[in-house]
N, C-alpha and C positions, 0 to 999 in steps of 0.2 A: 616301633618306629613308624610316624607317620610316611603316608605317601605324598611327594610334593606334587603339587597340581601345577600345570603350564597353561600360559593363555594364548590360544590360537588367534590370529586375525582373522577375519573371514571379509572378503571382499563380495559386495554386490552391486550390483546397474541395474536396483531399481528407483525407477522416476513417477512421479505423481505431479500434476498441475496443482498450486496453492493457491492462485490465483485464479477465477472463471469467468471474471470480469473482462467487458471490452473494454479497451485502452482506450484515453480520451485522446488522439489524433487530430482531429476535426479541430476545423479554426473556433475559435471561441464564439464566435456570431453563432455559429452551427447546433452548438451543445444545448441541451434545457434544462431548467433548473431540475426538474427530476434525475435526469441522467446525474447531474452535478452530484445531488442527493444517495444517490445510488453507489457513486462510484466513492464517494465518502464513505460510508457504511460499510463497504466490500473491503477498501484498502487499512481502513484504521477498525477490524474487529473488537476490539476491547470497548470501542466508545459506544457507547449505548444513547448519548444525543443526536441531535442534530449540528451542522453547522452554522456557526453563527454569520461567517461571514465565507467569501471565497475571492480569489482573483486569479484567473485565467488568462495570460498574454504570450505573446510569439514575439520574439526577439530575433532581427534578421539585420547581415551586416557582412564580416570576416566568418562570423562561428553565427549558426543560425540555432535558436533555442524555442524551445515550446517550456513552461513551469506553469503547476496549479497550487498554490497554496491555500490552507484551510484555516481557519481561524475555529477551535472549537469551540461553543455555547458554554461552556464548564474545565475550570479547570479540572487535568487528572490528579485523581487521587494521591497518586506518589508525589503530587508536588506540593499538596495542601498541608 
């Protein structure tokens, strides 16, 4: 007869930083294209381009918004 195995949970609280990058905060006038370049790189890993294009704006009102969007040089491969 075999012996039945049990699966134990084990709970742990370890944390690691994924991210090392500084956050782009700073009003758009502020940033440089390097930084822009950089921070593309850091957040989208897989892409091995550059960015083709970018847009950086602050939206202020009721609900006040910061967004950067990237345009990449290449489409990714899972969509070609």
């Amino acid at each position: 007869m075999m012996k039945r195995m049990s699966t134990v949970p084990k709970a742990t609280s370890d944390f690691y930083r994924m991210n090392n990058q500084k956050l782009i905060l700073l009003s758009p006038t502020d940033v440089t294209e390097d930084e822009y370049k950089e921070f593309y790189k850091s957040a989208f890993r897989a892409s091995y381009d550059q960015p083709q294009k970018w847009t950086h704006f602050a939206l202020e009102g009721h609900v006040e918004c910061k967004a950067l969007l990237y345009i990449p040089s290449m489409l990714p491969f899972e969509l070609s």
